[in-house]
MIDOSE-1310 file (N, C-alpha, C; in nm, 2 decimals, decimal comma, always signed):
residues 97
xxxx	+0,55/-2,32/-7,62/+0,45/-2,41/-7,57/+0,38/-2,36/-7,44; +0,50/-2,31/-7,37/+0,41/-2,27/-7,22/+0,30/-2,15/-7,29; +0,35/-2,10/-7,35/+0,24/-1,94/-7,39/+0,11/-1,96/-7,44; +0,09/-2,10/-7,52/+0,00/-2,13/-7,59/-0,06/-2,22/-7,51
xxxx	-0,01/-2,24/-7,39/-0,06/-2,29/-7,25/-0,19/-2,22/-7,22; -0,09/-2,14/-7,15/-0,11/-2,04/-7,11/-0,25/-1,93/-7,14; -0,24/-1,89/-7,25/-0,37/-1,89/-7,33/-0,46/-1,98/-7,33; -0,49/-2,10/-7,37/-0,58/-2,22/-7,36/-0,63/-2,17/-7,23
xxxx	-0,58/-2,20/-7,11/-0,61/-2,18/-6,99/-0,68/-2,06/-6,98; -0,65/-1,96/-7,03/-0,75/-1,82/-6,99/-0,84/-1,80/-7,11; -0,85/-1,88/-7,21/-0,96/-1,86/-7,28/-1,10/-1,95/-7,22; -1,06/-2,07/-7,15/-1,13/-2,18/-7,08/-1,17/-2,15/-6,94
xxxx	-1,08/-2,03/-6,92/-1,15/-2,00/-6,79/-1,30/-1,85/-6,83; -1,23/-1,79/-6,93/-1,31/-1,67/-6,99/-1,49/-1,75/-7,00; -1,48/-1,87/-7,12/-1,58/-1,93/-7,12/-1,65/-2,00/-6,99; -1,58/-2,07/-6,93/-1,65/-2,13/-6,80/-1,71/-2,05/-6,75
xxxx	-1,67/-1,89/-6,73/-1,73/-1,76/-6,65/-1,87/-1,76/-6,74; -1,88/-1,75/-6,87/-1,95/-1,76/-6,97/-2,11/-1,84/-6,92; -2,04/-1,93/-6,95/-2,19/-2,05/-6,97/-2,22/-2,07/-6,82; -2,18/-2,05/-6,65/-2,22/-2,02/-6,56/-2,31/-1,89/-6,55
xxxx	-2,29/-1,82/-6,61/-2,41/-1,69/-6,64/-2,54/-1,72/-6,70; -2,57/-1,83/-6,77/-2,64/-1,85/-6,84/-2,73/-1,99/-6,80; -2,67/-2,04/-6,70/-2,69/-2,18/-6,64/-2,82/-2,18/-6,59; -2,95/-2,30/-6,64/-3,08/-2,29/-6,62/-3,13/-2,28/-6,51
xxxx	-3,02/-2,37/-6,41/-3,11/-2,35/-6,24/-3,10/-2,23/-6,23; -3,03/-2,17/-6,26/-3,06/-2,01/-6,20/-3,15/-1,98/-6,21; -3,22/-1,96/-6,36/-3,36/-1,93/-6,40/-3,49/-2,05/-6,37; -3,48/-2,12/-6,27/-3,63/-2,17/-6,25/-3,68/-2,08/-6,13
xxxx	-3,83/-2,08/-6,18/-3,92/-1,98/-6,13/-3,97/-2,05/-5,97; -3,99/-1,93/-5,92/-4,06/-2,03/-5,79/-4,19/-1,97/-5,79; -4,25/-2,04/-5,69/-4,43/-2,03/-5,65/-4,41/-2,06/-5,56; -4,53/-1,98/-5,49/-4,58/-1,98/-5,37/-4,71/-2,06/-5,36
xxxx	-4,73/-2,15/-5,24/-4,84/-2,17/-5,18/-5,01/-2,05/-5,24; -5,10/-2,06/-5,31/-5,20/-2,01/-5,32/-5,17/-1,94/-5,50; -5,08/-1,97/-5,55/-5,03/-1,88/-5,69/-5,08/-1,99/-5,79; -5,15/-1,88/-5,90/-5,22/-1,99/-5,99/-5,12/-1,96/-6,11
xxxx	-5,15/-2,12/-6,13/-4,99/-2,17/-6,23/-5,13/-2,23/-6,41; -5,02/-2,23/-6,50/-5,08/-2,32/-6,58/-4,97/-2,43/-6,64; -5,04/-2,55/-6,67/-4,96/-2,66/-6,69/-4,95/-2,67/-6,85; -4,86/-2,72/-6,92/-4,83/-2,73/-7,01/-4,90/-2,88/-7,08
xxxx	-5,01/-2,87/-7,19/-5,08/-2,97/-7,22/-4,99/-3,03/-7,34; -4,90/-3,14/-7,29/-4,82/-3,26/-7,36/-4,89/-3,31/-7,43; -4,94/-3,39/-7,40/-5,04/-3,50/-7,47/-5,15/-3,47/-7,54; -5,14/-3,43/-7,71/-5,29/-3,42/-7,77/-5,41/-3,56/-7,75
xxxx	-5,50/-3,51/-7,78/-5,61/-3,60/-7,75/-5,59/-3,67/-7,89; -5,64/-3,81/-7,90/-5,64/-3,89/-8,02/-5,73/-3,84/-8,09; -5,67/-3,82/-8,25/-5,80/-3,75/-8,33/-5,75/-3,60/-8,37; -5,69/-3,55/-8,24/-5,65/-3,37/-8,28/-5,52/-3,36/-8,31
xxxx	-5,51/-3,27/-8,40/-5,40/-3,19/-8,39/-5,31/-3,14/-8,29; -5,17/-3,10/-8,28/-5,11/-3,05/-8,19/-5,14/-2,91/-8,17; -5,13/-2,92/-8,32/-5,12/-2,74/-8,36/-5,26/-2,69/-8,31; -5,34/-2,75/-8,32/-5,52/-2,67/-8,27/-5,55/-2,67/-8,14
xxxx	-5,43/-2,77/-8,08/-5,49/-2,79/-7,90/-5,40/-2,69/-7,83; -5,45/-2,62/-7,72/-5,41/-2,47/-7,67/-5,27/-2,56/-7,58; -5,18/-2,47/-7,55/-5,08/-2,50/-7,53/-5,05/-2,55/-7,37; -5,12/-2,46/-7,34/-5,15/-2,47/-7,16/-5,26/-2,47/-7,12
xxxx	-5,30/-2,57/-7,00/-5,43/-2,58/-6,94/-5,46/-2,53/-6,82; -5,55/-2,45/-6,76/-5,52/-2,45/-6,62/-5,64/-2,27/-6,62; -5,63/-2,21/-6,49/-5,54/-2,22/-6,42/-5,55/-2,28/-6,30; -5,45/-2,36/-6,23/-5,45/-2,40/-6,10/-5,40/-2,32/-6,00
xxxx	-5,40/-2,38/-5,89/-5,39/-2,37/-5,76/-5,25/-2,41/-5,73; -5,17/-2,35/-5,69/-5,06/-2,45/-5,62/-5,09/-2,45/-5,46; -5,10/-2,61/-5,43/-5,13/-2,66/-5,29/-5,02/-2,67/-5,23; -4,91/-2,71/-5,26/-4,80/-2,74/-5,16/-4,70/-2,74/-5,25
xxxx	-4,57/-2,66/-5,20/-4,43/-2,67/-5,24/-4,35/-2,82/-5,20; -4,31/-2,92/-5,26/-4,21/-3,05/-5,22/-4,05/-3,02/-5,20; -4,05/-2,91/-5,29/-3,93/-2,91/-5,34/-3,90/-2,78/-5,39; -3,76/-2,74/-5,47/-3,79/-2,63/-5,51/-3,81/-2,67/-5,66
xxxx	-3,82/-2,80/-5,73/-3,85/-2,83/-5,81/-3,98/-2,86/-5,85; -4,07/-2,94/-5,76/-4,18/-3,02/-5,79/-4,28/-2,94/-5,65; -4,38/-2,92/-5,72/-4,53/-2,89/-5,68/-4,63/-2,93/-5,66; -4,73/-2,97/-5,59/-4,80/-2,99/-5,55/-4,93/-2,94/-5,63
xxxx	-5,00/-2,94/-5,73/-5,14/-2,84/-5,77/-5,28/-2,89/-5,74; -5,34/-2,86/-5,76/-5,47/-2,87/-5,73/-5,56/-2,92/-5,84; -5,60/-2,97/-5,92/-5,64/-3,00/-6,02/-5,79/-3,10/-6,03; -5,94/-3,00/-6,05/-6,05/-3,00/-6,07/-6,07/-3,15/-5,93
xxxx	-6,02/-3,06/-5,82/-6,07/-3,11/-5,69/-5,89/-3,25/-5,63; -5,85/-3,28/-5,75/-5,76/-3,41/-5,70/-5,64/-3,32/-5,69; -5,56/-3,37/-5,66/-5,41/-3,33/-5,67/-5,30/-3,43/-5,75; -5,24/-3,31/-5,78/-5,09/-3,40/-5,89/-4,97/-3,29/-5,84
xxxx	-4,87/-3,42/-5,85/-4,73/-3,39/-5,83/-4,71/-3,32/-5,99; -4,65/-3,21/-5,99/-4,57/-3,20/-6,11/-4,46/-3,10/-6,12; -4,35/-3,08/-6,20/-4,26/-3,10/-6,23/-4,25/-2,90/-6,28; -4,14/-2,83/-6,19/-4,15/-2,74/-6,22/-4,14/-2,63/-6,38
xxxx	-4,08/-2,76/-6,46/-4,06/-2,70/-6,62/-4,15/-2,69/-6,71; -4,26/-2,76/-6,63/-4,42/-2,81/-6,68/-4,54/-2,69/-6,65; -4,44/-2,57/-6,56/-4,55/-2,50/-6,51/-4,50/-2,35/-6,49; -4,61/-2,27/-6,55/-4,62/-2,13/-6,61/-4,71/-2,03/-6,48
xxxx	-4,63/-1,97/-6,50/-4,75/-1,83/-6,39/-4,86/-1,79/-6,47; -4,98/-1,74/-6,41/-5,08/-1,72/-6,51/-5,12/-1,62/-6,43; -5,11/-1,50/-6,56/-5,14/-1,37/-6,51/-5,24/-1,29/-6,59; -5,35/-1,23/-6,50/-5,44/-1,16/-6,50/-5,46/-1,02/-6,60
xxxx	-5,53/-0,95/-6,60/-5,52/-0,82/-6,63/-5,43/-0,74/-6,53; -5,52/-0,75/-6,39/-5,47/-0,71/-6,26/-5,35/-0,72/-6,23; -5,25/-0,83/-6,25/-5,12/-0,85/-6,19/-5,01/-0,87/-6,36; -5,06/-0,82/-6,41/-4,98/-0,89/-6,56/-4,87/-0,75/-6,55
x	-4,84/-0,65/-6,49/-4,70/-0,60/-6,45/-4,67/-0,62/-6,30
């Protein structure tokens, strides 16, 4: 009984090591102040398809960092809070390596 303990326990610890490697905060992206982002367009317009309306809108401006989650953008003069899983780097010819 202790052996098959024993095992359980280092198989649970093997995994835990596991899916900490893989864990999403690690991978959220940051921005800087001046870095043009594109937003991800959720909501089709009534009438269209999902499938025909482009996927991301933009590109914006990011005005101000809140958080290391939520941003500040600039959007055709107003500003909106939004949400860092909502928002893509948008790269150029120029900077696309």
């Amino acid at each position: 009984m202790a052996k098959a303990y024993e095992i359980t326990k280092v198989n649970l610890d093997t995994a835990k090591l596991q899916q900490q490697k893989h864990e999403p905060s690690d991978q959220t992206p940051k921005f800087k102040i001046g870095d043009l982002v594109l937003v991800t367009n959720d909501a089709p317009k009534l009438g269209m398809s999902r499938k025909l309306m482009p996927k991301y809108t933009g590109p914006y401006k990011v005005v101000e960092v809140l958080n290391e989650k939520v941003y500040r953008i600039d959007i055709k003069g107003e500003w909106q809070t939004t949400a860092v899983h909502r928002l893509k780097l948008f790269k150029t010819k120029n900077n696309f390596f």
